[in-house]
N, C-alpha and C positions, 0 to 999 in steps of 0.2 A: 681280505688280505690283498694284496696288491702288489706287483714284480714288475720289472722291467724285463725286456729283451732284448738280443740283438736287432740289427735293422730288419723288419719284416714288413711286408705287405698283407701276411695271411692273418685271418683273424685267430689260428692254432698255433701262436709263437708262444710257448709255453714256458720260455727261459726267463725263470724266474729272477725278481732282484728284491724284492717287499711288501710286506702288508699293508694294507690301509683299515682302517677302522670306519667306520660308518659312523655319522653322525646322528645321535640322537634324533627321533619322530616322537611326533605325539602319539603315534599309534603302535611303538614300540619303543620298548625298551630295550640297548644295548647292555647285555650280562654282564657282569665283573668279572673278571679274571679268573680262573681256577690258581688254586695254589702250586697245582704243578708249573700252569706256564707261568706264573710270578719265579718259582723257585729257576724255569729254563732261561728267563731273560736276566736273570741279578746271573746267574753263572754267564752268559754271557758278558755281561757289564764289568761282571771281576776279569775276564780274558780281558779286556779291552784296557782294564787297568792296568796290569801287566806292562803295558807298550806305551803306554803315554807318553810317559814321562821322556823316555829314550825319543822316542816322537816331534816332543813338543824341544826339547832338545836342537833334533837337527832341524826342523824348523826356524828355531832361531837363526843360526849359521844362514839357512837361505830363505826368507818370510816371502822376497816376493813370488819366490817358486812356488812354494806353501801355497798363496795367497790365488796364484794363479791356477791352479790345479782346485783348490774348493770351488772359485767362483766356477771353475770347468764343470766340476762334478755336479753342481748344484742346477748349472743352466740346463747340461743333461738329465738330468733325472725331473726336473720338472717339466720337460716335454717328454710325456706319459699320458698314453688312453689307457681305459678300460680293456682286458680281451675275457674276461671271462668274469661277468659279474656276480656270477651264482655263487662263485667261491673267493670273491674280489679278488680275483689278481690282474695285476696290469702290464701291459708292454710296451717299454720309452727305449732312448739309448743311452739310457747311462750304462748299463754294462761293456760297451766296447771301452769308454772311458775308464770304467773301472778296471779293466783288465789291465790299458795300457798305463795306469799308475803302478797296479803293482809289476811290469815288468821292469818300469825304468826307475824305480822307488823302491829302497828299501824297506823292508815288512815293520818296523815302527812307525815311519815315515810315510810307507802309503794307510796305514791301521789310520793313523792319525787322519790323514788328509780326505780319508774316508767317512770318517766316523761325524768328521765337520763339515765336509759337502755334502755330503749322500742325504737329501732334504725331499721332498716332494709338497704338492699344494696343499693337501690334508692337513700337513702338520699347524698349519694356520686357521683353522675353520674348528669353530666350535665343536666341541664333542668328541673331538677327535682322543683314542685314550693314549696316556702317556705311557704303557707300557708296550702298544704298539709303534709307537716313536724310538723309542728305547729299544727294543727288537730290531727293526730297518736298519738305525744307524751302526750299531755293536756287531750285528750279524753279517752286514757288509764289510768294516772294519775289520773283524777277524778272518771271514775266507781272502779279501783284500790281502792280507799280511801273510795268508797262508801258500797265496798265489805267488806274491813278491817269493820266500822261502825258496819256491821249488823252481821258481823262474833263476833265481841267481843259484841254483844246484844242478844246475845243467849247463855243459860243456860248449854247446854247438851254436851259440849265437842269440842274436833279437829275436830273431824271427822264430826259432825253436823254443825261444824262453816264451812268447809271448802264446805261441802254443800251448805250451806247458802250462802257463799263468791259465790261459780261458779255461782249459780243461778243470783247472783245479778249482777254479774259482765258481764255475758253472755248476760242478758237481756239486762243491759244498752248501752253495747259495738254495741250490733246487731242495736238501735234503734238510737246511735248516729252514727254510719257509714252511716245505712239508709239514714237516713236524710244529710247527706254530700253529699249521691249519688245524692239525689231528687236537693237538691240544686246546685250541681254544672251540673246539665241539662242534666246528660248522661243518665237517664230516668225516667219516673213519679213516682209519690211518691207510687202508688199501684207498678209498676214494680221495686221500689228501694226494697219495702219492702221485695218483692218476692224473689227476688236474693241475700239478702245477708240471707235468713229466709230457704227457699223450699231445696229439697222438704221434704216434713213431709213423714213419722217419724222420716226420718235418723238425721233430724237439733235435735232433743231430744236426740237421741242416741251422735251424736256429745257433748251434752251437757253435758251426763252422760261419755264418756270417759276423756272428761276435770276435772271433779270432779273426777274422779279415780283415774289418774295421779297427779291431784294436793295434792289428802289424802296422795298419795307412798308419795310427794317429803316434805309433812307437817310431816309422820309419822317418813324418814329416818333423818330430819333435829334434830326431836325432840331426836333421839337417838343417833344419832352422833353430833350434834352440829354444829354451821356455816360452818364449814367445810364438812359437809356430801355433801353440793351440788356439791363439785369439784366430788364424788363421779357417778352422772348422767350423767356426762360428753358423757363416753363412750355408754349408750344405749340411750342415745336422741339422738346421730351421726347416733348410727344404726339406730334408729327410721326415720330416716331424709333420709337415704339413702336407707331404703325400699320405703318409701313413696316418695321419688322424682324417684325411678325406675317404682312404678306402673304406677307415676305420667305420665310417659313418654311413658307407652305404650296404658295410655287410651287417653293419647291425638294424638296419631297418628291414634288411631280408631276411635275417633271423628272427626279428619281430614278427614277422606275416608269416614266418613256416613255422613259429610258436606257437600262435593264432590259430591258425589250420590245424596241425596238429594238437592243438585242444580243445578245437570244435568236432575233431576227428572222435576225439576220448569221449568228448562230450556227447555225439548222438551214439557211439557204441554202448555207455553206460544210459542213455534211454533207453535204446533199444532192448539190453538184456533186461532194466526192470520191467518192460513188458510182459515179461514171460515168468517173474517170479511169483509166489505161492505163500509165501510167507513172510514175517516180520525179520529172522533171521539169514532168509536168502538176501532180502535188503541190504540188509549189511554186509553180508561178504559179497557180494557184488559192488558194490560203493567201494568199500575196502580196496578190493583188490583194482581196479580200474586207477584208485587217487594213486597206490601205491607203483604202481605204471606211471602213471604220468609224472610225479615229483618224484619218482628214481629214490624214494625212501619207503623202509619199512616201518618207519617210525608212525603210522599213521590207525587210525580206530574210527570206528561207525560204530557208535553206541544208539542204541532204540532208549536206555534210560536216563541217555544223559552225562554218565559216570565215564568220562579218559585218564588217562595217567595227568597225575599234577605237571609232569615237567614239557604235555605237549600244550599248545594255546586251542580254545576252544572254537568253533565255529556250529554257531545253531543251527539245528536244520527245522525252517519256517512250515508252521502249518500240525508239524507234529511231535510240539513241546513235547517232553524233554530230551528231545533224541537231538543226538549233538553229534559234530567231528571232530577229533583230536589230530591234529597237524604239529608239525617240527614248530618253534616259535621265530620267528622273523621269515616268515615264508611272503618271495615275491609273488608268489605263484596262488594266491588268495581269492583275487576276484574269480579265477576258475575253480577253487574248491567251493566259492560261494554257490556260483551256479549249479556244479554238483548236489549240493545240499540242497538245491531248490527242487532237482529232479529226484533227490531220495527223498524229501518232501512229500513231491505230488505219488510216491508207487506209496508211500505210508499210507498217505489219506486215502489211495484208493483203495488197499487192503481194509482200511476201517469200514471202507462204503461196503464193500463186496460182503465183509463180516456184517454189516450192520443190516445189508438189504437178504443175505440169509436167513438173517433172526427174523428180520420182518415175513419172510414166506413163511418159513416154520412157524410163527406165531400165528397165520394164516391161516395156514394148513389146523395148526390146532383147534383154532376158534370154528371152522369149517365144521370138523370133526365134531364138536362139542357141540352146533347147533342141529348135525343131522344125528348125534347121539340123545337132544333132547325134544326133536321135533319125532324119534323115534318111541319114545318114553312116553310122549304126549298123545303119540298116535293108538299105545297100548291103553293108557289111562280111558281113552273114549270107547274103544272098544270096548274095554271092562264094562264102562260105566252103560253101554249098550245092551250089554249081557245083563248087567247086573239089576238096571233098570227100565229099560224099555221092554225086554223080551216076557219076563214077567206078565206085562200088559197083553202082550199079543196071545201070549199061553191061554189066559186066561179071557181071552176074546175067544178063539179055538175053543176054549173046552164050554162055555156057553154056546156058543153057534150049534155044538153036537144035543146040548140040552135042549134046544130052541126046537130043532129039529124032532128029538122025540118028545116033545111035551105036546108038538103041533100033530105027529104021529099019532096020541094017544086022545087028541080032542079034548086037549086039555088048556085052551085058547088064554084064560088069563094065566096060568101060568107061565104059557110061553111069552107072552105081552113084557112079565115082570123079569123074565131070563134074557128076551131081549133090550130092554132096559141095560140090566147088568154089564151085556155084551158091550151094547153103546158107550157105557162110561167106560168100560176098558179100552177099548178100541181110542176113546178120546185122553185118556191121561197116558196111553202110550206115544201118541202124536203128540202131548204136550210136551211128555220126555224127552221125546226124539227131537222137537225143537229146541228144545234147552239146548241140550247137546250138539246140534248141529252149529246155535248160535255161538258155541265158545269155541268147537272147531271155525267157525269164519274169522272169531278174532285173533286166532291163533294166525291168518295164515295171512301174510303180506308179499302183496305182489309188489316188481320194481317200481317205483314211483309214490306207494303206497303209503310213504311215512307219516306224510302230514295227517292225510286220513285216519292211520291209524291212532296217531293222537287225539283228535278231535274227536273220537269214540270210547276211547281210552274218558275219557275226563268225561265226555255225556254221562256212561256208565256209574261214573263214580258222583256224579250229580243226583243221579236216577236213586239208589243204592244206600247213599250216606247222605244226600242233601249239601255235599262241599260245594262252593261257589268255586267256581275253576277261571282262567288265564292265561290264553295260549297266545306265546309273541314266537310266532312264525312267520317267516315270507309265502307269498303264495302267488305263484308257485314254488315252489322250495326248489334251489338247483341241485340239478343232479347229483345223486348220493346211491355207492356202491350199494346192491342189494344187500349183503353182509351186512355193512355199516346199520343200515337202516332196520336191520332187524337187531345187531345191536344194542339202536337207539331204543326203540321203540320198547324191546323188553325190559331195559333200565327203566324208563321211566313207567310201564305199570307198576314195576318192582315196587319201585319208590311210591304210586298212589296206594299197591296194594296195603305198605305200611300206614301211610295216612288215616285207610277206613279202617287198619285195625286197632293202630296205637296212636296217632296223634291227637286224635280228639280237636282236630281244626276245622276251623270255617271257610278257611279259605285256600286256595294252595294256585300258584302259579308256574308255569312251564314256559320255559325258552328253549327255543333252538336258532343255532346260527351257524352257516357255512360259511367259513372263512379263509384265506390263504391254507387250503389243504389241512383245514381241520374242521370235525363238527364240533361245536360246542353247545354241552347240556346243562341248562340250570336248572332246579326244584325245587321249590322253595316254599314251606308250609309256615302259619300260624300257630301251629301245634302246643301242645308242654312241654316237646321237645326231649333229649336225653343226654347223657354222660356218653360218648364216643367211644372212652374208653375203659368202659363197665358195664359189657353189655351182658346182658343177663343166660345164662347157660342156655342152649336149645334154640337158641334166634340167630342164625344164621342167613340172611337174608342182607347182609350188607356184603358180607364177608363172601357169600359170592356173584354177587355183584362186581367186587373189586376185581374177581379171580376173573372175570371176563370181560373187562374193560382193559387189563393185565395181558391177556391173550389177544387183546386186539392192537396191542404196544400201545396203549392209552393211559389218561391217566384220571382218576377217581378220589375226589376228594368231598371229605361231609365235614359241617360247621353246625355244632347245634348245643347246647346249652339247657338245662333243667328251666322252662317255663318261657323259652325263646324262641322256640320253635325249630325247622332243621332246614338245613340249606347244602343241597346235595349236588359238587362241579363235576362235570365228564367232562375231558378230550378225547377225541379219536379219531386218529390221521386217517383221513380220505386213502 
């Protein structure tokens, strides 16, 4: 939208005279019309019909008065800044001019003289819509004619009528822009009213310099004659060219304390997502901070992505599909972008902090399951201690008692052959006890221990089955969490222990390689191989397998084929 004002220096001269429309961007689209403001400018366009004709009338009788009063109107109102671009409205001088038509012009006569001077640069420039053209010229026109009305219905002179005239024309002017604002959606009818009215007192003062100017240009017309306005010519340039210099250096200061106060918003909305906790704190934090800073509630912080169709969307980077929903033609863009970049980084750090969670927890589990199966392993040898070595020693003990009274009773060979006896006991319980000891030593790896423990792992199974083995290790292997390496190491007897029982292969080869914070395991047999996914009831030997490479946030995969032998991948993050 767009107005003019009386002569001001401030950049809050709110006295409004027109809208302006925006010219079409690539990066935006300027809306069409609502049917309401279509229906409020054709009622306006009929008012204006109304008076034409009586208008265009006395026109004729005087064209060069006419003629002189458009080119007036027209050279006013095209010296016009910007004052408030948020809601386009602008401040020039053509309102004094307009006032002092309708005091000394008849209300067809100034309708008229209005409706064909009252132009601005816009209306030249692509894009521009014609039904804000149509709005500006009929809306000036009418309060013009309304002003003339109540200026020639007062008693007491120029000077009182022209009072009269600002007052009425000012009002009308403010209340029919308003209303264009409210209706064409660029903000509510309390914030249209605000913006083209606030702030008080200066929008009075503004009122009263309009009726100031308007009396000079009513009092120098009536002393010179239609010709006196070529007269103004020269100090409404100047006027124009003070106010478009101040113009220009309050808007660069507004610039820098826009800047600041959005860097202001900006580390305040880092700083609270510091402290948030959740996916949903994210967003009413974002939320509530954009809707501060762009002074609308119109605004959304979606984690899935999903805003209202009628706001325009703005992605937030890093944590697809979570998006923001903004007003549509918002200047104020580049700072909700940056926002979005900061509800970005609290996103992904929410993901880390959930993710590096799961990783302890999966930790802690795996932890747990290796001292719940090094615990199970530890009962198994003792059983297996009981069950079979102690045997041997009993039976060492209750010979040694025989030995004794057989040597008691001079009974020499048969203590010879009881000693005997004792001896192979004593020896197949040491044999036992070695067995045993040797499958606790392979059980138990120390840090550094991995490589080793493969290169044992595979001897064993040389020893055992006769497989020819292959191990592509570095050596020394780099450092590899104990965890990890126990792990490693128990997947891969897993996987021999399957080979000596079901593959029936000659050959079988092992990799390992530490790489960018991963161990990677291959195995890979000559086998008969199998169906993956038929595996026969009772054989569960893959299946947890997977459950602890799963625990370790790894990942386990087998490739194997009826007569193709099997090829078994581990990952497992360092």
């Amino acid at each position: 939208m767009c107005g003019g004002s009386g002569f001001s220096l401030r950049k809050n001269s709110h006295v409004v005279t027109s809208v302006k429309d925006r010219p079409a961007r690539a990066t935006r689209r300027t809306p069409a019309p609502s049917w309401a403001l279509r229906a409020y400018v054709l009622a306006l366009v009929g008012g204006v019909a109304l008076l034409l004709p009586a208008g265009i009338a006395m026109a004729a009788r005087a064209p060069i008065e006419a003629l002189l009063w458009v080119v007036f109107l027209a050279a006013a109102n095209l010296l016009a800044i910007p004052i408030l671009p948020k809601v386009d409205v602008d401040a020039g001088l053509g309102a004094p001019v307009i006032v002092a038509s309708a005091t000394l012009l008849s209300p067809p006569f100034a309708a008229l003289v209005n409706v064909v001077g009252f132009t601005n640069e816009r209306e030249f420039k692509r894009g521009t819509s014609p039904w804000a053209i149509a709005f500006n010229r009929t809306q000036n026109g009418l309060a013009a004619a309304a002003a003339s009305w109540a200026a020639l219905r007062q008693p007491y002179g120029l000077i009182a009528g022209t009072i009269v005239a600002a007052v009425v024309y000012n009002v009308l002017n403010t209340l029919a822009v308003g209303f264009f604002v409210y209706l064409r959606g660029r903000a509510g009818l309390g914030r249209a009213a605000r913006a083209v009215s606030n702030p008080f007192p200066r929008f009075f003062v503004d009122y009263g310099l309009v009726a100031l100017l308007a009396i000079a240009i009513v009092l120098l017309y009536e002393q010179v004659g239609q010709w006196g306005v070529l007269l103004l010519a020269v100090p409404m340039y100047l006027g124009y060219s003070a106010l478009r210099s101040a113009r220009v250096a309050e808007d660069r200061a507004e610039e820098l304390a826009g800047q600041v106060a959005e860097l202001e918003t900006l580390n305040r909305l880092g700083t609270g997502l510091l402290g948030v906790r959740g996916v949903d704190q994210v967003a009413d934090t974002g939320a509530a901070a954009l809707r501060t800073l762009l002074e609308s509630d119109a605004v959304e912080v979606s984690p899935s992505g999903t805003v209202s169709d009628s706001l325009d969307v703005v992605k937030i980077p890093g944590s697809e599909p979570a998006a923001i929903g903004v007003p549509p033609g918002l200047s104020e863009r580049p700072v909700v972008e940056a926002a979005a970049r900061l509800l970005g980084m609290a996103l992904q750090r929410l993901d880390l902090e959930a993710e590096l969670a799961e990783g302890q927890r999966a930790r802690v589990a795996l932890s747990g399951r290796i001292l719940e199966e090094g615990t199970r392993e530890r009962s198994r040898i003792a059983l297996e201690i009981h069950d079979d070595v102690l045997p041997f020693l009993a039976a060492a003990e209750i010979q040694a008692d025989n030995v004794r009274s057989a040597l008691a009773g001079g009974d020499a060979p048969r203590a010879d052959r009881i000693a005997s006896l004792t001896r192979e006991a004593v020896h197949g319980g040491m044999g036992r006890l070695r067995e045993v000891l040797d499958a606790l030593r392979r059980q138990i790896i120390v840090p550094g221990g991995l490589r080793q423990g493969l290169v044992e792992a595979l001897d064993e199974l040389r020893l055992t089955t006769g497989v020819d083995s292959v191990l592509d290790v570095a050596d020394p292997l780099p450092e590899v969490p104990l965890a990890v390496e126990i792990v490693v190491l128990e997947l891969v007897r897993g996987c021999l222990t399957n080979v000596s029982r079901h593959a029936r292969a000659k050959r079988v080869e092992v990799a390992v390689r530490v790489e960018g914070g991963v161990v990677s395991v291959t195995v890979t047999d000559d086998g008969c191989g199998f169906d993956p996914e038929a595996v026969p009831p009772g054989h569960h030997g893959l299946a947890l397998m997977a459950q602890r490479i799963e625990l370790a946030r790894g990942r386990f995969h087998v490739e194997s084929a009826r007569g193709e032998g099997t090829r078994v991948e581990v990952e497992v993050p360092l």
